[in-house]
C-alpha positions as CSV (number, residue, x, y, z in Angstrom):
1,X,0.0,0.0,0.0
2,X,3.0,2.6,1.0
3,X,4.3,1.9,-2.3
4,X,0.6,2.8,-4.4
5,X,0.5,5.6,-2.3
6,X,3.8,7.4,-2.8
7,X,3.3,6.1,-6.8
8,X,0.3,8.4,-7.1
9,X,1.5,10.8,-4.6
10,X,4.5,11.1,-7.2
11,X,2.1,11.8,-10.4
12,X,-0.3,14.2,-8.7
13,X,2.8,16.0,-7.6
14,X,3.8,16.1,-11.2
15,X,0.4,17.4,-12.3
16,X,0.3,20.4,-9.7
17,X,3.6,21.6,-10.8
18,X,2.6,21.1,-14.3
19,X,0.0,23.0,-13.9
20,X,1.1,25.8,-11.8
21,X,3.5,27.1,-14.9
22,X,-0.2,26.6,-17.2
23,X,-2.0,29.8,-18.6
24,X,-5.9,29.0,-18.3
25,X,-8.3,27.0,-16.9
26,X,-11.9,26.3,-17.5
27,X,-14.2,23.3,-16.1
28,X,-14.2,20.0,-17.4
29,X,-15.7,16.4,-16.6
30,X,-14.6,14.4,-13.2
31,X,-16.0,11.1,-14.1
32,X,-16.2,8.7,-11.1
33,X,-13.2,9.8,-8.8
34,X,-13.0,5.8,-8.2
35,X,-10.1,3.7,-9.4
36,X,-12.2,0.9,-10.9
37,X,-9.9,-0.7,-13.5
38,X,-8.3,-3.6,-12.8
39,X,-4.5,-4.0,-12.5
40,X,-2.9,-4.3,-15.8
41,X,-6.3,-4.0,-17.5
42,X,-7.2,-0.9,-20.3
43,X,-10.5,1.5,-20.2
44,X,-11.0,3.6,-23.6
45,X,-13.9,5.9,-23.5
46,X,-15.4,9.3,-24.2
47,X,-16.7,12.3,-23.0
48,X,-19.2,15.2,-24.3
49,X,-19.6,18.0,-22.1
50,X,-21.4,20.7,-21.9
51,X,-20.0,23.6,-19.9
52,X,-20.5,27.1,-18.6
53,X,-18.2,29.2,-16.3
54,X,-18.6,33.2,-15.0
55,X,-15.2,35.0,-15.1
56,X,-13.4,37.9,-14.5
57,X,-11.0,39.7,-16.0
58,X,-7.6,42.1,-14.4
59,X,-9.8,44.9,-15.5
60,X,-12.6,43.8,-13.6
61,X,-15.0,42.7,-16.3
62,X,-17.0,40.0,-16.1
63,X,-18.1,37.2,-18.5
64,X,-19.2,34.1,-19.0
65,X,-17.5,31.5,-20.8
66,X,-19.5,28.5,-22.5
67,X,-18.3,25.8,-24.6
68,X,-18.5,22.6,-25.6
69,X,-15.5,19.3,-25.1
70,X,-15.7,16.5,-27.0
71,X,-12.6,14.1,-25.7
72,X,-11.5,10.4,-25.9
73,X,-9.9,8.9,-22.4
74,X,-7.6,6.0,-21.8
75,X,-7.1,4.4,-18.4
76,X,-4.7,2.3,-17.0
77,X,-5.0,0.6,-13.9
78,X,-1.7,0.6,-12.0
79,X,-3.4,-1.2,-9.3
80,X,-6.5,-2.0,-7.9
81,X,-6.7,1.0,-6.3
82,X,-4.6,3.7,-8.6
83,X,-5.8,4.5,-12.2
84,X,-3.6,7.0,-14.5
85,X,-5.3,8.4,-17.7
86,X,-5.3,10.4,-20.8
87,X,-7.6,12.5,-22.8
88,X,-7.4,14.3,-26.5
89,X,-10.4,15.1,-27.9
90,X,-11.5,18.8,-29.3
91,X,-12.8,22.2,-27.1
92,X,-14.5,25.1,-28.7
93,X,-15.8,28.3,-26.6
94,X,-17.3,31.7,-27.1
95,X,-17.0,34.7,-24.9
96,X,-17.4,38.3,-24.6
97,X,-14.2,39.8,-22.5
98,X,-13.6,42.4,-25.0
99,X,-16.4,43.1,-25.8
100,X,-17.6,41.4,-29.2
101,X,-18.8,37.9,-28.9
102,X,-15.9,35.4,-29.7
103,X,-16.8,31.6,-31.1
104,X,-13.7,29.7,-31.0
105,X,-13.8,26.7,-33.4
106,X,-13.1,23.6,-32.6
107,X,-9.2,22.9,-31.4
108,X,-7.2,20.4,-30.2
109,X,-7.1,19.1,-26.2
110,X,-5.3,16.8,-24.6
111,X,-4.3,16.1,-21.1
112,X,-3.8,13.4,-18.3
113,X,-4.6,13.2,-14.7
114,X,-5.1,9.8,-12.2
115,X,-7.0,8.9,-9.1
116,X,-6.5,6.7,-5.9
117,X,-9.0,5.1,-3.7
118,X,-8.3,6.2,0.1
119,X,-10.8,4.8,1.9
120,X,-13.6,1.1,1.0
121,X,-16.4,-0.2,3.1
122,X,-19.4,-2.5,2.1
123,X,-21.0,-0.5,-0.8
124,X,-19.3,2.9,-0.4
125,X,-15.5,3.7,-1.7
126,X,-13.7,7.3,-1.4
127,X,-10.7,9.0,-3.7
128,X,-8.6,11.9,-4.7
129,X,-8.6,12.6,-8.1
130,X,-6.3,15.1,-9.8
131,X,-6.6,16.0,-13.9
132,X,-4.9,18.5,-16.1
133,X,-6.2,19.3,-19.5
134,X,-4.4,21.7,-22.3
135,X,-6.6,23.4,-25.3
136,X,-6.4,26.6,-27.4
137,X,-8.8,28.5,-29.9
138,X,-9.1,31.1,-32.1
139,X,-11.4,33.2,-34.3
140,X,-12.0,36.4,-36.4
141,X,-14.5,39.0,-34.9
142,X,-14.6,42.7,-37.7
143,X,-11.1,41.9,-38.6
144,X,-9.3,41.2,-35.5
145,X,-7.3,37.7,-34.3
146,X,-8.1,36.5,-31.2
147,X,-6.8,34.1,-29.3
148,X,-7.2,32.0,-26.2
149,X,-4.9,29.5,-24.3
150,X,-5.8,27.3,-21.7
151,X,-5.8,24.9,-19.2
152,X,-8.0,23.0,-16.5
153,X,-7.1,21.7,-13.5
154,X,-9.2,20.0,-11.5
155,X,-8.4,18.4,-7.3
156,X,-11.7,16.1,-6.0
157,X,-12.3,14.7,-3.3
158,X,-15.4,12.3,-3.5
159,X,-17.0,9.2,-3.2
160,X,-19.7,6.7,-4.7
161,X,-22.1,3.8,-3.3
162,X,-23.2,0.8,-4.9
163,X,-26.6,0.8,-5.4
164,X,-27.0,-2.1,-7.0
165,X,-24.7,-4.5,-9.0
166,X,-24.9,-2.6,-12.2
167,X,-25.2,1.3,-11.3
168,X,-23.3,3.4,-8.9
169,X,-23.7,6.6,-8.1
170,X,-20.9,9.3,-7.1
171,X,-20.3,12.7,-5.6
172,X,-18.2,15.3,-4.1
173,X,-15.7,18.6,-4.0
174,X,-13.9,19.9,-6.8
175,X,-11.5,22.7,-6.7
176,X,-11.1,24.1,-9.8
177,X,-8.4,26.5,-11.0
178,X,-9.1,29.1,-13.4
179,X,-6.7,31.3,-15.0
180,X,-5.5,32.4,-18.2
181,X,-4.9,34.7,-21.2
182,X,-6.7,36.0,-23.9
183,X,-5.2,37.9,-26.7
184,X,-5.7,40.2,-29.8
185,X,-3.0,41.9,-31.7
186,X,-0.6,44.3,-29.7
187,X,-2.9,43.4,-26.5
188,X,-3.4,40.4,-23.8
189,X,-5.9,40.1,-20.9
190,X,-5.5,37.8,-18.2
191,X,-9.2,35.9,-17.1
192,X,-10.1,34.4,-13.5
193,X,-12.6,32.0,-12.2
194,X,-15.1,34.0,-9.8
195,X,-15.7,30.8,-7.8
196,X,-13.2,27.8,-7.8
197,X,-14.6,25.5,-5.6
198,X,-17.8,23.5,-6.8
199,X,-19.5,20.4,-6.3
200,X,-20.1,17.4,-9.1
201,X,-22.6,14.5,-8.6
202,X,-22.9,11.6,-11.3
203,X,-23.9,8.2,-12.2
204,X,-22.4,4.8,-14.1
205,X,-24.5,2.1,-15.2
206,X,-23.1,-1.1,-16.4
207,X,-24.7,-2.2,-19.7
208,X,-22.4,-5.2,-19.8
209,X,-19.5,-6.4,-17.8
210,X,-17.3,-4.4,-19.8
211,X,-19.4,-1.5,-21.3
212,X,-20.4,1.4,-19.1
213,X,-22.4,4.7,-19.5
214,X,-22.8,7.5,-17.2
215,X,-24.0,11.3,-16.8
216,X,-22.6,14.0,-14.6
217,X,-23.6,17.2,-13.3
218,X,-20.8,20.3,-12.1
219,X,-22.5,23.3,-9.9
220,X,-21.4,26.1,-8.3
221,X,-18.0,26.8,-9.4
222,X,-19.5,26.0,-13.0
223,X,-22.5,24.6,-14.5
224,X,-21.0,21.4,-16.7
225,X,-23.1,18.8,-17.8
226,X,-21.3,15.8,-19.2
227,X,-22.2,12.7,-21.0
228,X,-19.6,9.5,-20.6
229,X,-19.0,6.0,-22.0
230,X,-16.5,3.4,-21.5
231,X,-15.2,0.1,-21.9
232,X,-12.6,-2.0,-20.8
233,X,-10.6,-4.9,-22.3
């Protein structure tokens, strides 16, 4: 167990530090915070999620961000308790921090993130989960460039219960940090979240032994509502 524990203590550690050098942030989907794949075993899925997020700019303008992601995950379990993952998929937004309303089109994102279980009893489990995810946009509004860079990152704590063999449902804290840039020719404006810490309930129902399907729901610190399917070989 020491050994799982300072494994994933090692690649959270690598995320946070990642991330602290990262311009932008914007919500994204949890998923389950439990590690559920089995040692040595694969998960491929993918996510649709629909998101919406107020922020601020260093002038003091306010805005709110909305967009769309549209990702493929892979998850490894390192053990029965410790998944790692990746994502890549495609992100686009629209905004008004300058003023005119900017659609981003869809862009590339990819990013990677992993979870540990902490605490099992009977039909309830508990984890930390720690993601990182990297996109960037742009579009044309009366002749001008825009830009935008970014980057979630995501801390939960939370937990699920068994309710019966075939669907479990989840919950819990996220702490999201949001921070970034947005730039035009000859000018850049940095962005904050308003409120980073939020709460995300979900759910995961086994259609087969392999296949899975869930839905999830961010409030508070966003408003994110995510579709999700997986399966494992």
């Amino acid at each position: 167990m020491k050994k799982e524990l300072y494994r994933v203590s090692f690649v959270l550690a690598l995320i946070v530090v990642f991330v602290s050098v990262s311009p932008v942030a914007i919500a994204g989907t949890v998923g389950s915070p439990i590690a559920t794949v089995e040692q040595g075993s694969f998960q491929v899925g993918a996510e649709i999620d629909f998101f919406k997020r107020d922020t601020e700019n260093e002038l003091g303008d306010k805005s709110e961000v909305e967009g769309t992601k549209m990702l493929v995950k892979g998850t490894y379990g390192v053990s029965d308790k410790i998944d790692v993952f990746g994502k890549i998929g495609m992100v686009s937004c629209e905004f008004d921090l300058y003023g005119p309303r900017v659609e981003t089109d869809m862009d590339i994102a990819f990013g990677f993130g992993g979870k540990v279980n902490v605490y099992e009893k009977g039909q309830i489990k508990a984890s930390i989960l720690a993601q990182v995810l990297f996109w960037s946009g742009e579009d044309t509004v009366a002749g001008t460039d825009y830009e935008v860079e970014a980057t979630e990152f995501d801390l939960a704590i939370g937990g699920s219960y068994e309710i019966s063999e075939a669907f479990d449902c989840y919950g819990g804290l996220v702490y999201a940090k949001a921070s970034g840039e947005v730039t035009r020719p000859g000018y850049a404006l940095d962005v904050d979240e308003e409120d980073p810490i939020g709460i995300f309930i979900g759910g995961e129902y086994d259609i087969t032994p392999q296949a899975k399907a869930g839905l999830e729901l961010r409030l508070i610190s966003a408003t994110s509502f995510s579709f999700m399917a997986n399966f494992t070989f």
